[in-house]
N, C-alpha and C positions, 0 to 999 in steps of 0.2 A: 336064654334070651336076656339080654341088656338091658336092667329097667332105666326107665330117663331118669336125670340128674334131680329132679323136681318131685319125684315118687316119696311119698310121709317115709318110706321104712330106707330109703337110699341117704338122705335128710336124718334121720336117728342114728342111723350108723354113724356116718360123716358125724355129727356131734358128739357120738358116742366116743369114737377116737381122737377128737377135737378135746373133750373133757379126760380124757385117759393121758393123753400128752399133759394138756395144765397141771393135774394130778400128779403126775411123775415129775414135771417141771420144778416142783415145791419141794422133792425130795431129792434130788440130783441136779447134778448140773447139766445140760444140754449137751455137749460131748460125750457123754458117760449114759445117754440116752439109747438104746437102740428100740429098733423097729419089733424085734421080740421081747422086749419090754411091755413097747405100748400095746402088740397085737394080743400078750397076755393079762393087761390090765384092763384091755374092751373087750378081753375074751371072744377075737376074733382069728381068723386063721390072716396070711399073711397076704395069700390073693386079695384078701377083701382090703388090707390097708391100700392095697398099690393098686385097688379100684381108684379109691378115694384120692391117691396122694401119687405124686411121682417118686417122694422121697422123704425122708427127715426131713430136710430144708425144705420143702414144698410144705412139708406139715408146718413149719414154726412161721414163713413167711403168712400161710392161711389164717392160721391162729393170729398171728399179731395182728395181722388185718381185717379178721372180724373183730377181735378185742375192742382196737383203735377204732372203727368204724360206730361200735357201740356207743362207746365213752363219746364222740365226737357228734355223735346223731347228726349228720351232716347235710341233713333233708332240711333241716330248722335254717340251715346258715344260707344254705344255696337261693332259699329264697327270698334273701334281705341282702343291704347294702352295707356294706364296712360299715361299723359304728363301736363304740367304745362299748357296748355290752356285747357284743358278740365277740369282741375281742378278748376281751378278759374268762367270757365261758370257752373260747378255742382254749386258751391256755391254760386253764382250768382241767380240763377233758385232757388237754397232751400229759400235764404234770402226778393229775388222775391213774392216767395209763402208766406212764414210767414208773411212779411209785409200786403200782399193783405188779409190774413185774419182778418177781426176785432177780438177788441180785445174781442167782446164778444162774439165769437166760440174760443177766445185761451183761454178765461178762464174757469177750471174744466175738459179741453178734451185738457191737453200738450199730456196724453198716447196716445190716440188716434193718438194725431197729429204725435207727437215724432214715433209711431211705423210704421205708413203708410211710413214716410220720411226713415224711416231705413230699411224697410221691400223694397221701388223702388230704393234705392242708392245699397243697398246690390245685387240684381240681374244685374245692370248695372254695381258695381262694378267687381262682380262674370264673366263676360260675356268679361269686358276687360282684367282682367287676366291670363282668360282663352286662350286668343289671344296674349297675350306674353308669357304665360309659360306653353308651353303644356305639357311639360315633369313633372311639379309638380304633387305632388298628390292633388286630390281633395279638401282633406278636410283640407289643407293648404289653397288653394287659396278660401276656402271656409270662415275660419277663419280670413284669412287676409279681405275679402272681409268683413265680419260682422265688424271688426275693424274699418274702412276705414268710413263704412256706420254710424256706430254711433260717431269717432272722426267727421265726416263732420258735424252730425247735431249737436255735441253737440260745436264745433267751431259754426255752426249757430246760435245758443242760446244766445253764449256767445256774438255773435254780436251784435244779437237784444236787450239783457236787458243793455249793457255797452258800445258799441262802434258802437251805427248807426251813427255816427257822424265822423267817417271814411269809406270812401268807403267800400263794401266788399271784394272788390278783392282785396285794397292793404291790409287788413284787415290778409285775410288768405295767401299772397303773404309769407309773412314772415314764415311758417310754414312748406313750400312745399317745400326743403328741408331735414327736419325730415322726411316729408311724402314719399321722395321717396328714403331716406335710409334705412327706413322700409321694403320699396320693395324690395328695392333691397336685404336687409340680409336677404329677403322672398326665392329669385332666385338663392342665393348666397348656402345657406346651402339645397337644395337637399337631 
């Protein structure tokens, strides 16, 4: 029988292999990973990983996205409006997350990284403008919202390879700004 997805001991496993993968992450590179690796580091059989996972890549996409979700606690944002502190803790939480990755999961898998980062900023972006501008159309605040998500991480980028040697907040302090005259000619032209 197939326990559901939501069972305490389906949940320990899945973490368990969730923490066996990070575990080996820090010691190897991600290439150099296999699936008998980590099924021998959760001291599990190999059925139970391909329960859990479709694949390596289904494993590191999961991981980086519970990771990112942590770091970003995205429940706090969804329910406020753009404002200069929310912006500087998103970016906080992205630069959080890229540093805590080694660097050997960022090497070879930036898309991977880059896409999950733009694919959770983009719905909590989506989510807060949706909460100041009800009267816009969608697929403005949908647009704006894809903008927002990929200037954030590509300001995070630019952090990490050139400027970890200033904070990140005052880093992107100087930006925001531009970022909410954006907005506003988002709310402004209806």
């Amino acid at each position: 029988m197939v326990q559901p997805k939501t069972d305490p001991r389906v949940l320990r496993t899945r973490k368990l292999i969730m923490d066996s993968f990070i575990e080996l992450s820090g010691k190897k590179e991600f290439k150099d990973i296999t699936v008998k690796d980590i099924t021998t580091e959760a001291m599990i059989n190999r059925a139970t990983f391909y329960y859990h996972f479709e694949d390596i890549y289904d494993l590191l996409d999961k991981v980086l996205s519970e990771v990112l979700s942590i770091n970003l606690d995205g429940h706090i944002y969804e329910k406020n409006e753009i404002n200069e502190e929310l912006l500087i803790r998103i970016f906080i939480a992205i630069t959080n997350f890229q540093k805590s990755l080694s660097t050997r999961c960022h090497r070879g898998y930036e898309d991977t990284i880059a896409r999950i980062i733009k694919e959770q900023l983009e719905i909590i972006f989506y989510k807060m403008l949706l909460k100041q501008n009800t009267t816009e159309k969608d697929e403005t605040l949908k647009m704006t919202a894809v903008i927002l998500s990929w200037g954030m991480y590509g300001a995070s980028v630019e952090w990490r390879r050139n400027s970890q040697q200033i904070p990140p907040e005052e880093f992107i302090q100087s930006a925001i700004p531009f970022i909410f005259s954006g907005i506003d000619f988002v709310s402004k032209n209806k």
